[in-house]
C-alpha positions as CSV (number, residue, x, y, z in Angstrom):
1,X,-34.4,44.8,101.7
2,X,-32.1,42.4,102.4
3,X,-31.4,43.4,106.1
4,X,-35.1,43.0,106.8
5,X,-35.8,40.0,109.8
6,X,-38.1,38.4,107.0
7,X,-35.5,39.1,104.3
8,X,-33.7,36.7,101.7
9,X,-30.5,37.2,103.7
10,X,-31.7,36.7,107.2
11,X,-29.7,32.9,107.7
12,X,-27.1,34.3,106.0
13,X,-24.2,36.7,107.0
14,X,-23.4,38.9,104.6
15,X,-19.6,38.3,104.9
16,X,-20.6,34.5,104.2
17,X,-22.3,35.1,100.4
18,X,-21.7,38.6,99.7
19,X,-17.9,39.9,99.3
20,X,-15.3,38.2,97.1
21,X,-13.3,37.0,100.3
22,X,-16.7,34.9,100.9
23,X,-16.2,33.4,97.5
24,X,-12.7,32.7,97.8
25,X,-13.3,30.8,101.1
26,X,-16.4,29.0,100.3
27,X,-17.1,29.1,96.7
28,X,-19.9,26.4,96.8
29,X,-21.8,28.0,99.5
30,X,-21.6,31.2,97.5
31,X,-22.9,29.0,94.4
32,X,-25.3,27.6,96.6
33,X,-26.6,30.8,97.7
34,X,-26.9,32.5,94.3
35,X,-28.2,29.4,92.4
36,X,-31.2,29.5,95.0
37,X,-32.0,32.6,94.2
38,X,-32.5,32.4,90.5
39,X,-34.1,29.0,90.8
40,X,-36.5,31.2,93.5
41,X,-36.9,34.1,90.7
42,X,-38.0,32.2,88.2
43,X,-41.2,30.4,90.2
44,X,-44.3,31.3,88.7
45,X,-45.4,33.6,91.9
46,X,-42.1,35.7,91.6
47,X,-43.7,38.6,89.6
48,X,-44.2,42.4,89.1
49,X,-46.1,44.5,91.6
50,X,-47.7,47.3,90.8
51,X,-44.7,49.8,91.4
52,X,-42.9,48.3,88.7
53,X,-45.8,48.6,86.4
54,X,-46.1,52.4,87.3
55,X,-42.4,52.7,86.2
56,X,-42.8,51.2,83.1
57,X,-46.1,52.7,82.4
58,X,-43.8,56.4,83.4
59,X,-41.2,55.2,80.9
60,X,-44.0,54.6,77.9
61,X,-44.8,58.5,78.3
62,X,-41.8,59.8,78.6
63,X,-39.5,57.2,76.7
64,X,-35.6,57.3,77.1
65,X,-35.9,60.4,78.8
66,X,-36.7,58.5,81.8
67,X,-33.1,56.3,83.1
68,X,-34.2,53.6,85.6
69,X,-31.3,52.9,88.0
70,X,-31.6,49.6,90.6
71,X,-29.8,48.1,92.9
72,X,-31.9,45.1,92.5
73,X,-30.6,42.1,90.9
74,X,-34.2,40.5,90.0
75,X,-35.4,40.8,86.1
76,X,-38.8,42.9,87.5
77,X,-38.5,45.7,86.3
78,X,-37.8,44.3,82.8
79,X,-41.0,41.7,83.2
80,X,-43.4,45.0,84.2
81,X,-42.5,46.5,81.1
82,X,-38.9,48.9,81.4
83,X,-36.9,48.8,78.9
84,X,-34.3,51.2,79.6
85,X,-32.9,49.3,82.9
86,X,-29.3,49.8,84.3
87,X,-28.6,47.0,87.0
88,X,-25.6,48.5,88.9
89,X,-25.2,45.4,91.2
90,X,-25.1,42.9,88.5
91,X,-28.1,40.3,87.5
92,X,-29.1,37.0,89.0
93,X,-30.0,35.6,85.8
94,X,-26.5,36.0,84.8
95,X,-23.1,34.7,84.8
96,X,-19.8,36.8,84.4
97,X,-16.2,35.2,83.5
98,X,-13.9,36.0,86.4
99,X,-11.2,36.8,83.9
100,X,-12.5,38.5,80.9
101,X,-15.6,40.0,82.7
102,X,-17.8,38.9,79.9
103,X,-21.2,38.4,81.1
104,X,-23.6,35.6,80.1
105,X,-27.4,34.9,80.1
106,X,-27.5,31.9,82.9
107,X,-31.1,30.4,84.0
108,X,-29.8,27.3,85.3
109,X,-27.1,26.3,88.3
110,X,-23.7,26.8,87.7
111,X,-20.5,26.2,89.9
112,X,-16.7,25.6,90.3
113,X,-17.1,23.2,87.6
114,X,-18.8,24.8,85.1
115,X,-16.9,25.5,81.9
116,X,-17.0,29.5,80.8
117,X,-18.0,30.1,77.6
118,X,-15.6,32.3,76.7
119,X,-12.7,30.8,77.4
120,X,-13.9,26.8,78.3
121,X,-12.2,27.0,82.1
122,X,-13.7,26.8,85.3
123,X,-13.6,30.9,85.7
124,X,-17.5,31.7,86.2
125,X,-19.1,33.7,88.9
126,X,-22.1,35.3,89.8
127,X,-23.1,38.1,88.3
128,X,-23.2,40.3,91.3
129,X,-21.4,43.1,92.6
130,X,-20.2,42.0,96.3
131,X,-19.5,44.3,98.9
132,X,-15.8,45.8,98.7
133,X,-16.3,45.2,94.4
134,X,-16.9,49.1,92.3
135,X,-20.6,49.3,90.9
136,X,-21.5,48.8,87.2
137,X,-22.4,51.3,84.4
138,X,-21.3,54.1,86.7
139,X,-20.4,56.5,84.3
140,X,-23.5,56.1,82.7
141,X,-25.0,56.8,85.6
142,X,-23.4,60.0,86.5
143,X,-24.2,61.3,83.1
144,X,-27.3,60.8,83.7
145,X,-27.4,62.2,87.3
146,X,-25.9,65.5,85.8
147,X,-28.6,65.9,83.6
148,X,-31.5,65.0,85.5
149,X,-34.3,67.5,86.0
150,X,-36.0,65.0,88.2
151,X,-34.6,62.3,90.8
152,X,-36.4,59.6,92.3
153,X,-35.6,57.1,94.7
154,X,-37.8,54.3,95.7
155,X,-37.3,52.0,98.7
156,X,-33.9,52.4,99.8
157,X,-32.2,53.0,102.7
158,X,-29.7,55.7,101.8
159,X,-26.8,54.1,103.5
160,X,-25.0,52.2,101.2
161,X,-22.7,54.5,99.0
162,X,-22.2,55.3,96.2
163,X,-25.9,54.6,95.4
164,X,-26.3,56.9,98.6
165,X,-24.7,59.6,96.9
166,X,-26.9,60.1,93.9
167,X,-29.6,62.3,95.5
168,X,-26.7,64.5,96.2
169,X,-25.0,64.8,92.9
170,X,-28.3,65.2,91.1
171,X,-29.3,68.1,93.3
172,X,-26.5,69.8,93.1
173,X,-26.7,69.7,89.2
174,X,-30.4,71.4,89.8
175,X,-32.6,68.2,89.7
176,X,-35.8,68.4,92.1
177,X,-35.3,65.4,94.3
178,X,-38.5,63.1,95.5
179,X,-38.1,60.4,97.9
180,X,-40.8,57.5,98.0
181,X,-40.3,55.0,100.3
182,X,-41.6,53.2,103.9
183,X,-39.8,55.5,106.0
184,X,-37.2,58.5,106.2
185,X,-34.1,57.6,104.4
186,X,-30.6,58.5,106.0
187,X,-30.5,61.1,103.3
188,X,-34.3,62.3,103.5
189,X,-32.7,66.3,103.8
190,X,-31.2,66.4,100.7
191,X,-35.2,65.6,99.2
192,X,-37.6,68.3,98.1
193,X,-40.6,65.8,98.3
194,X,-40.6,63.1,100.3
195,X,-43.8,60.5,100.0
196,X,-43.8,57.5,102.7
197,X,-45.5,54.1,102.4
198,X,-45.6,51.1,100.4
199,X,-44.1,51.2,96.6
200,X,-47.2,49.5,95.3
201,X,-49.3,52.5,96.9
202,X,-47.1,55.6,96.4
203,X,-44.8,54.7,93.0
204,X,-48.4,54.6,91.0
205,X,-49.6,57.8,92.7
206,X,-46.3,59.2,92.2
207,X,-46.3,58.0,88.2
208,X,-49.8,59.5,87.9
209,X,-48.6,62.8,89.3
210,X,-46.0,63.2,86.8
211,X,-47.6,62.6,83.7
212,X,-50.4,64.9,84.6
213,X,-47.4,67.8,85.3
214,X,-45.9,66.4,82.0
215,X,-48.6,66.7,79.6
């Protein structure tokens, strides 16, 4: 996570990188920031672990029944093997015009002075949700939530909202609810299963669990 001492955030404030007023004051540490980060995913060590495997190897049984939600903005989960992968905080590897919204594919650096594609002015941005700034997809999301007979979520704290929130909505449309992750979440009640330790450990187990109840 990215409030972890050993995290990718740890010399750096979250109001300094991560909310549009950061970007408004100090657009090319913001730049900076982000541009590190892609350059960082893209390093031949950066790769899938074997909870992202698990998922993909969940969504190969069970195909497009299986909606994988993250609040992750790496490309993982799409290099272990998902295909059907909504990022609701936006995509490193990514660029979004600040006035049309169009989004782009983007490897490289990019800054103030960067021409958009779309419209060949200096308008481009990270494509990443900031703090204060609404979540993508999120209808698709709830329509998935309210059709859910199982809901899973891996490694996550349960105190950023809405994300926070899906646990709830899902039960409530009659979804059985499984927690995996290091520790009790701040919504661990609302969880009929709850399995604790280290994604690489419990997402296989997990994944091996339910396609031996599926079949």
């Amino acid at each position: 996570t990215f409030r972890d001492n050993d995290g990718l955030w740890e010399n750096h404030r979250i109001e300094e990188v991560a909310t549009p007023e950061a970007f408004h004051a100090n657009p090319d540490l913001v730049y900076r920031f982000y541009n590190a980060r892609r350059t960082q995913l893209q390093q031949a060590s950066v790769k899938p672990n074997a909870g992202h495997k698990a998922l993909s190897k969940l969504e190969a049984h069970i195909g497009k029944n299986l909606l994988l939600v993250t609040q992750n903005v790496d490309d993982l989960h799409e290099r272990g093997g998902s295909q059907n992968v909504v990022h609701m905080h936006g995509e490193l590897k990514s660029a979004r015009c600040g006035d049309s919204g169009k989004r782009f594919e983007w490897l490289d650096d990019f800054d103030g002075t960067t021409p958009c594609p779309c419209c060949g002015r200096n308008t481009l941005r990270p494509d990443i949700v900031w703090f204060g700034e609404m979540p993508m997809h999120m209808d698709r999301i709830y329509d998935a939530l309210a059709m859910a007979d199982i809901f899973i979520s891996i490694g996550t704290s349960g105190n950023v909202y809405p994300a926070a929130g899906f646990v709830q909505v899902a039960k409530e449309a009659g979804a059985f609810t499984i927690e995996a992750n290091l520790a009790f979440g701040a919504t661990n009640a609302l969880f009929d299963e709850s399995r604790q330790g280290l994604a690489t450990e419990v997402v296989p187990k997990l994944v091996d669990d339910l396609i031996a109840q599926f079949s």
